[in-house]
N, C-alpha and C positions, 0 to 999 in steps of 0.2 A: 573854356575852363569851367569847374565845376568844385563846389567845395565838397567834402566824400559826406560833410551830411547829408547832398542829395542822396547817398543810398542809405543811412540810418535809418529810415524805417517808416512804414504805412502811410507814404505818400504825402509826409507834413513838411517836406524841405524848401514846397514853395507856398504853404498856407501862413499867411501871416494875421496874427489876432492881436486886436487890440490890449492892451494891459486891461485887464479886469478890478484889480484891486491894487492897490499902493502893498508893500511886503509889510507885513505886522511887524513888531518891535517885543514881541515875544519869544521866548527862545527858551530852551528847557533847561539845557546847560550850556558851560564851552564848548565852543568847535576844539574837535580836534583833527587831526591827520585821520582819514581814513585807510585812503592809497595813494601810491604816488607812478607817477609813469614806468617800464620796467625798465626801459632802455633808452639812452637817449637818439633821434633818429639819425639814420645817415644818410647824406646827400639831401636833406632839408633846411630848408632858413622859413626863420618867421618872418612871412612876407606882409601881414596887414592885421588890423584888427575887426573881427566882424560886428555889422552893426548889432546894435544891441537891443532890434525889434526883430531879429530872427529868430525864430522860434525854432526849439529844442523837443525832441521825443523823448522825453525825458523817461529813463525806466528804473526802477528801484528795486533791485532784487533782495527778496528776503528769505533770513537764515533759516534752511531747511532745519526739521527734527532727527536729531537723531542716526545722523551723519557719522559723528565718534562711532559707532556702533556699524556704520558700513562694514567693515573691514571685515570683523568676526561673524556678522551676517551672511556673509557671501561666503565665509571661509567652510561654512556650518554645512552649507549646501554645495562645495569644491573640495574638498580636502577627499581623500581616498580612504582613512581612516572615520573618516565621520561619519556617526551613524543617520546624520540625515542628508547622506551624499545624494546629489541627482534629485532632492526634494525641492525645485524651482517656484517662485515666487508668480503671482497671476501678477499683472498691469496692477491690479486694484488695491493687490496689497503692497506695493510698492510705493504706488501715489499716496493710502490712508497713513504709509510709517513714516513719510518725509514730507510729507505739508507742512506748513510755518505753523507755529503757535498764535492762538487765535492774539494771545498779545501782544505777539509782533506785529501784528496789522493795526491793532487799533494804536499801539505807540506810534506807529510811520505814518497812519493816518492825521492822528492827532498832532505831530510837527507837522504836517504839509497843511492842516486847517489853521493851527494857527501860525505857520508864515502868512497866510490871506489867502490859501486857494479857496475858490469855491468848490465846493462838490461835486459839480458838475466838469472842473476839469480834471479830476481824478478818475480814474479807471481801474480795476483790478481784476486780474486773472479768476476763471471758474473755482481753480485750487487755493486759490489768495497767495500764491508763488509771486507773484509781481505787481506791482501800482505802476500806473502811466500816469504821467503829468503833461499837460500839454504847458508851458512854458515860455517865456520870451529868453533871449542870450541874458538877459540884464537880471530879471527875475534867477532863473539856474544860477547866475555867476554871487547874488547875494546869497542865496541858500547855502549853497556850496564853498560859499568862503572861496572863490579860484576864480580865476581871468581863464578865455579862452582867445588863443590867437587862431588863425590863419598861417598854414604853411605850404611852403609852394618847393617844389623839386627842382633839382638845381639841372635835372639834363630836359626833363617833359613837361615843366610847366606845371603838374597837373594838382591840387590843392587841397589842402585837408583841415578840419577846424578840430582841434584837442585842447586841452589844459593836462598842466605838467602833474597838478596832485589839487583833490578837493579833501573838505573836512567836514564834519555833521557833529552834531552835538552829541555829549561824550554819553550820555543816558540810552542815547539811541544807535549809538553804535555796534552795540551787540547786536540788534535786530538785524539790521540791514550785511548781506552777505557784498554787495558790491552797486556800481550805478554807473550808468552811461548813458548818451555818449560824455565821456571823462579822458579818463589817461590814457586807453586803449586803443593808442595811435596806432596804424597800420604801417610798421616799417617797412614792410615790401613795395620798393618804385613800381611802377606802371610795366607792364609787359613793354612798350611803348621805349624804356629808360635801355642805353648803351653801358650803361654802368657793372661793373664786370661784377660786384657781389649782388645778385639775384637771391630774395627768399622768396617763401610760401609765403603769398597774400591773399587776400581776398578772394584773388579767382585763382585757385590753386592747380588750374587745369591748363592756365597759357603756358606756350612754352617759354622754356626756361626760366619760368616763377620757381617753380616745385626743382629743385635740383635730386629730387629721390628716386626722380624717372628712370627709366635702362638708358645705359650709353650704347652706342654703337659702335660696332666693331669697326676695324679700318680694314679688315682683309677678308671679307665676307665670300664664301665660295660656295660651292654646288654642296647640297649635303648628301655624305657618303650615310645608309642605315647600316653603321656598323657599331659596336661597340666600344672597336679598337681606338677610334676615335673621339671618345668623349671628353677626352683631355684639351683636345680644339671645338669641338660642337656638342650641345648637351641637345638631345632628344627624350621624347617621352621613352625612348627605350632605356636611356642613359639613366634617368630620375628613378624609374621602376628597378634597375640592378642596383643602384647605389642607394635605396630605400630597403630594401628589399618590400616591395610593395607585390603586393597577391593579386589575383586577378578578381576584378571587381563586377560582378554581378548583383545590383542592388534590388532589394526587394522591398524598400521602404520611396519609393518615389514621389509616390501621395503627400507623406506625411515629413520627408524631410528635405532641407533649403539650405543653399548657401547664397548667400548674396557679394558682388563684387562692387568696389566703388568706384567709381569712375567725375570726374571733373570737367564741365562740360568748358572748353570746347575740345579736349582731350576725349575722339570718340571712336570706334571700334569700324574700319571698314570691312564690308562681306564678303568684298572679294580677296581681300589680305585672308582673312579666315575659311574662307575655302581652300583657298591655294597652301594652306597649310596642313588642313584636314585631309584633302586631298590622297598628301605625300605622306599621313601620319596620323589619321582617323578619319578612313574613308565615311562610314556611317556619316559620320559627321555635317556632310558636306550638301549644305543647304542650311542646317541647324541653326536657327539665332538662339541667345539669350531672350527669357522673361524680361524685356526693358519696364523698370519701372521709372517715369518723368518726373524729376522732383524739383518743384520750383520753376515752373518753364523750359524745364530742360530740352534741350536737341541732340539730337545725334548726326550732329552735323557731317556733311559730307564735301563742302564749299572751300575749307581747307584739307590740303590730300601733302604731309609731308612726314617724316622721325617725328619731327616733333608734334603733330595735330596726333597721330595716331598710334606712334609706338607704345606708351604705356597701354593703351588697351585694345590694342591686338596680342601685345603679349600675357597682360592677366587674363583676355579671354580664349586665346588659343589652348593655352596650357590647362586654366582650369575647367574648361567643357574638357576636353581631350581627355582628363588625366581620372573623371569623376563621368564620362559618356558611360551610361545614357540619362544621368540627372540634370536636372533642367537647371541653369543657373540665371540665379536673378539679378539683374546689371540694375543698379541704383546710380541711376545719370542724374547727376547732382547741378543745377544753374543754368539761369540761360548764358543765352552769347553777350549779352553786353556788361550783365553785373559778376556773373561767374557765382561762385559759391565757396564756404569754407564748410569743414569738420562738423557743423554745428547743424550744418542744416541736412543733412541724412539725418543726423540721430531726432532732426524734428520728422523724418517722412518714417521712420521705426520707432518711432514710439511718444505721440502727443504730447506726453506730459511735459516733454523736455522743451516746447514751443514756450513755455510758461514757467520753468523750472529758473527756478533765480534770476530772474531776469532776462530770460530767453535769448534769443540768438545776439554774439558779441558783433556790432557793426563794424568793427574793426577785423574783426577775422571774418564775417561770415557775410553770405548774401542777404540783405531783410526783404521780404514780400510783401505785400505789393512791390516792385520798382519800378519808382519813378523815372528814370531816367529814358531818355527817347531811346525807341525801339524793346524795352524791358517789357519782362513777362509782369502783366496787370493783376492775372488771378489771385487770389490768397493763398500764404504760403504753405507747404503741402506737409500740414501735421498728421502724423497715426493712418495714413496713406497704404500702409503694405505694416505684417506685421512681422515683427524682427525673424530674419535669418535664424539660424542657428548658427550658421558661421558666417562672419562676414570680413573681408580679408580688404584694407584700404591702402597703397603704396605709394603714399604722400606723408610730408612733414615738412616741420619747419620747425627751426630754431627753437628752444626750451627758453631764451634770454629773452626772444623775442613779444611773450605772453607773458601778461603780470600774475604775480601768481593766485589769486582769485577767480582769474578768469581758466588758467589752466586748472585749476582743484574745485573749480565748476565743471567744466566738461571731466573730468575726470572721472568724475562721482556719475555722471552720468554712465559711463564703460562699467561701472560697479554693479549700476541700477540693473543696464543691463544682462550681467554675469549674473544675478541671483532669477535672470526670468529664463535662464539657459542659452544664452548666448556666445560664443567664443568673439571675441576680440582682436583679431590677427591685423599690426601696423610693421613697414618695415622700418627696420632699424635707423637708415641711413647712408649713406653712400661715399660719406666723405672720412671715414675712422673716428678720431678722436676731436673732428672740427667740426665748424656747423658747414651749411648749405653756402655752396661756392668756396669752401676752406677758409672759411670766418671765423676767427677765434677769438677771443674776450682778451680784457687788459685786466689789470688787476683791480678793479670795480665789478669786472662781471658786465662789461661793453663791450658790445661788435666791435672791432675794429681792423683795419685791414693787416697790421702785424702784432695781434694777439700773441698770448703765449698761453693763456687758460685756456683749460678743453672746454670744448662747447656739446655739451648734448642735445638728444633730439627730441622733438615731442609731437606727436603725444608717446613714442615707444618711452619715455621718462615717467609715464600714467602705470602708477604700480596695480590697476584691473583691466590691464590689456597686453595680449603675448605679445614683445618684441622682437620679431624676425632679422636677423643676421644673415649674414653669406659666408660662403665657401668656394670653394673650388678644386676643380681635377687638377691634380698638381699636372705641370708639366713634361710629359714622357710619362707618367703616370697612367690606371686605366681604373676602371669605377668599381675593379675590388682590390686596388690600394688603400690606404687613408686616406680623407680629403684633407686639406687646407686650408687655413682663412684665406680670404676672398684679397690677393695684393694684382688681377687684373686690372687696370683700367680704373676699376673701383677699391674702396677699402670698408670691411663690414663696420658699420657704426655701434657705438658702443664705450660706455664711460659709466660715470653717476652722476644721478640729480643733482640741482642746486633749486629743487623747489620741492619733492617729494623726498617722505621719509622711507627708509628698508620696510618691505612686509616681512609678516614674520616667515612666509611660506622661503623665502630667500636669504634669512639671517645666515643660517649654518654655510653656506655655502659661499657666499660675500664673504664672511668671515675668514672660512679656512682660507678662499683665496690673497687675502690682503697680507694673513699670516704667511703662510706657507710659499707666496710667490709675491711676494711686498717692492710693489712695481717701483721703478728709479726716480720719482717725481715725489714732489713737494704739495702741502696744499695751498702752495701758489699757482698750483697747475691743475690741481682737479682736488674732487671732495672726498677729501682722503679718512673724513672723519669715522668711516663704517656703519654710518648711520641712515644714508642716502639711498634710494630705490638706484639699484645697479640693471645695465642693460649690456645686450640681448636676453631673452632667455633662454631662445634655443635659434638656430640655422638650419640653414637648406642650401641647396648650391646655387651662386648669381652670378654664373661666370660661361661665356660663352653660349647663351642659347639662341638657337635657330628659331627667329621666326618669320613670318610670311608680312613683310609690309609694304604697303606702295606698289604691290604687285610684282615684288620679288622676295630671296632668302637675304638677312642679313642676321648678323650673332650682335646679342645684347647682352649688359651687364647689370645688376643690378640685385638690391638687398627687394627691388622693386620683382624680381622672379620669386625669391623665397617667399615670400608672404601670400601671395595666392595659394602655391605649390602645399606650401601646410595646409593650407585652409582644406586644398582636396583631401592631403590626406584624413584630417580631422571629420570631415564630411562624408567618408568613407567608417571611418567608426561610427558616427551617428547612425549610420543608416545598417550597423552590424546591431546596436543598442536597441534601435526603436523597433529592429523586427524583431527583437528578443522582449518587447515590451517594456524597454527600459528607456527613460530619457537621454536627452541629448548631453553631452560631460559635458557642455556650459564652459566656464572659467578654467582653464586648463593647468596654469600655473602652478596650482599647490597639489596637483599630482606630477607634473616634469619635476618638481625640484626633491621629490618626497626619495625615499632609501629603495622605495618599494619599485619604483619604474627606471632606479639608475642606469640597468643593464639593458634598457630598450633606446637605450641613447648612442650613438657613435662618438664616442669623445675627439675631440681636433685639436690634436697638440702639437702644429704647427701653423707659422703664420702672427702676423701682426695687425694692428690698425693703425696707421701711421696719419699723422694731421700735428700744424700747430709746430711745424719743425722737428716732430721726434718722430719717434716709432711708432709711439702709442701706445697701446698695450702690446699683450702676449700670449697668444694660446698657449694653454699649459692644462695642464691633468685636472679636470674635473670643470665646476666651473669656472667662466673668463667672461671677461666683460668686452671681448671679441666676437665669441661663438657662442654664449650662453652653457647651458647642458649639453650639447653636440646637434648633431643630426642625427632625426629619427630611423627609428626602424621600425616601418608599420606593423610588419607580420608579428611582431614581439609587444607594440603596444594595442593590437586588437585584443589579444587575449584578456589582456592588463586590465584594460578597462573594460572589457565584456565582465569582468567576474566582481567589480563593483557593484551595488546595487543598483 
């Protein structure tokens, strides 16, 4: 057993330092509440108290500049009407607009001197984005105003050390954006746990952590190349009639990228991927992905089953296939024993975010060095590879599950990257209107196993990243019918926040829908206030696709197909833009939602998201918080956005 501060970070979980100074009896004002835990966990009991000479990695994230102002900045350089559309932001000017205030550093400095740190055990980041403390439990637990226990899982044993909520002094509380390790307890059990509600934890790439992954089919058969059949198997011929997608000869290869993400030990076999290519992009067939290794990562081959390898065989069969002959860049995220979260790709695209308020959340994300036996040693791999243009991720976990600091930290980070030209593509979710495993809230806004509140999904609940939906070939149907929301096997995710506000680029449309199709539920059940970042915002089909795994054909489901599936198509306009000398469309949002691109949309006005004992929502005329805007039609939004600036 191991308490999960062994992976909190750079290797201090088993260095223990003497107390240096007794804590000072100076204090600037009242503690007040800072944060308090999001959720409380399940399947946990406080099993002990840790001793109170273990020392804490203590990080202090402080409040970026100028953040209020994110929104309209990104909008400036996204919106289709804007005259400075397509005008992308360098690294540099990004880092110089959200640095702290040099005050905030000498305020947090000036409470940690005089509680009695020495100087020498303070550290701060190149940007002054974070202070490290090296710390005893006993020292943190006085600053903090907060007790920290030990909690042990009730099926694996396995042990975590949190406090429920800290406080800091009320003068200093402006400064400081957030601190841990604190309340940002990891409610997902161990891959290790029998426990039938599984989330996204830390290593978001074991099976059956991530429930966002494709399901499999039960009736998997020879695939016919017909068309007539997309209704039971979707193929890249199927995606390309039901897109109406052109045929793609790109002339920008050099100069444009999409990157896939992938969760190690969640990894891409060769031979799955030939055997696909094979039968459906011969060229193809030998081709790997640009692997980039982030954090120790493997491409493990030691386990061979759905679950080790379907998620990405199928984001990378489809999206090399669908975007051949662009090179795609796979972002193998963790090693094999600590795994990885959300947080730490966006540290191998783009450094600043290793340092940005507090850098990687221990609770969600892997920290580097890791210590734990057999963990990768190196340091953790910041500004590594430099962002995609599109990068397409089909994982999530629970919105109830992350407090909300820690989700409107990474958040802002997806913003950072939209104003450097980035697109954003997460899928929706797989379970309708519940979380991951059909987990739905009580009326506190708790996991619990017979919720009745909708649970949405995050980060598709991060209003600067597209959230992809599903669909489906109705049945008996053929791919120039209407499609469907997605009621196979899966149900397209999709609801509203309980942690982000509406952007403006989505008001009108949240709006008329609440109006105009004012769903049969209470805001005992969802946040019905109209004020709330609504999701999907647009869909693709996740129903039925053929791919090559384990060394044969099987059909999968999933909002976990759509999300790549755009990303090609979006990577395909890129690479129409940049050989016309124009940038990458970056933030895609506030042109799908704008008057000017409605009719490049297929609207889906059938179909529900069921979860939580109802139905769910509803597809209906315009947008839905099932399908978003619809599904695309390339050949209609190449032009769209070709004539942008």
């Amino acid at each position: 057993m191991h308490y999960s501060l062994g992976f909190l970070g750079w290797g201090l979980a088993t260095l223990i330092v003497p107390c240096l100074s007794a804590p000072s009896s100076v204090q600037s004002s009242p503690h007040v509440v800072h944060e308090r835990r999001a959720v409380d966990p399940l399947d946990w009991f406080i099993s002990n108290k840790p001793s109170a000479d273990k020392i804490l990695p203590l990080r202090i994230g402080l409040v970026q500049q100028n953040l209020d102002q994110l929104s309209d900045m990104l909008m400036a350089v996204s919106h289709p009407s804007s005259p400075d559309y397509g005008k992308h932001w360098t690294p540099q000017e990004v880092v110089d607009t959200f640095a702290p205030k040099e005050e905030s550093v000498k305020k947090v400095v000036g409470w940690l001197k005089d509680f009695g740190f020495e100087k020498e055990r303070i550290r701060m980041s190149a940007n002054k984005g974070w202070i490290e403390v090296r710390a005893s439990l006993e020292e943190v637990e006085e600053l903090l105003k907060t007790e920290y226990f030990v909690y042990e899982h009730v099926d694996t044993g396995e042990e975590q050390i949190s406090c429920e909520s800290y406080s800091v002094p009320a003068d200093i509380r402006e400064h400081i954006d957030l601190i841990k390790p604190t309340v940002h307890f990891n409610h997902r059990p161990s891959p290790k746990s029998t426990t039938k509600f599984k989330r996204a934890g830390v290593n978001l790439g074991k099976p059956g952590v991530s429930t966002v992954g494709p399901k499999k089919s039960t009736d998997a058969q020879p695939v016919p190349p017909s068309l007539a059949n997309c209704d039971k198997m979707i193929t890249l011929d199927c995606l390309k009639a039901l897109y109406d997608v052109p045929d793609f000869n790109p002339v920008s290869l050099d100069t444009n990228s999409y990157g896939i993400v992938e969760f190690t030990p969640q990894a891409f076999l060769a031979g799955d991927l030939d055997l696909f290519f094979a039968n459906f992009s011969p060229s193809l067939v030998g081709v790997r992905p640009n692997t980039v290794l982030i954090d120790g990562a493997v491409v493990q081959t030691t386990n061979q089953s759905f679950d080790f390898n379907g998620e990405s065989d199928l984001d990378l069969e489809y999206g090399m296939a669908l975007v051949n002959p662009q090179t795609i860049t796979l972002l193998q995220t963790g090693d094999l024993v600590e795994g990885a979260g959300f947080d730490n790709w966006l540290d191998a695209v783009d450094g600043s975010f290793c340092t940005f308020e507090g850098g990687d959340d221990p609770t969600q994300d892997g920290i580097y060095p890791d210590p734990l036996p057999g963990g990768f040693k190196g340091p953790e791999s910041c500004g590594i590879v430099a962002p995609p243009f599109v990068v397409s991720t089909s994982y999530g976990q629970d919105e109830s599950t992350i407090t909300a600091f820690s989700a409107m930290r990474q958040c802002t980070e997806y913003g950072k990257l939209g104003l450097m030209g980035t697109t954003i593509l997460y899928s929706s979710g797989d379970n309708g209107v519940a979380g991951n495993g059909g987990v739905c809230l009580n009326s506190t806004g708790q996991p619990v196993q017979n919720g009745t509140m909708f649970n949405p999904d995050f980060p598709a609940t991060c209003p600067f990243v597209t959230a992809a939906g599903a669909t489906q070939v109705n049945p008996g149907s053929t791919v120039f019918d209407p499609e469907g929301a997605c009621e196979q096997v899966i149900f397209s995710g999709g609801g509203f926040s309980n942690i982000f506000a509406i952007p403006d680029y989505q008001q009108a449309a949240v709006s008329s829908f609440l109006t105009n199709h004012p769903p049969p539920y209470t805001s005992a059940q969802f946040n019905n206030s109209g004020t709330s970042r609504a999701f999907p915002d647009l869909s693709a089909n996740g129903a039925n696709y053929v791919i090559g795994i384990d060394g044969e054909f099987e059909l999968v489901f999933g909002t976990s197909c759509s999300s790549p599936v755009v990303g090609s198509f979006i990577t395909m306009i890129n690479d129409a833009r940049l050989a016309a000398g124009k940038s990458p469309v970056g933030f895609i949002n506030p042109a799908i939602y704008s008057d000017q691109f409605q009719d490049a949309f297929n609207d889906i006005t059938m179909g529900t998201n069921q979860g939580c004992n109802t139905v769910g929502f509803t597809a209906t005329e315009g947008w839905d918080p099932v399908t978003g805007v619809g599904t695309p039609n390339v050949t209609k939004l190449l032009p769209l956005f070709l004539s942008l600036p």
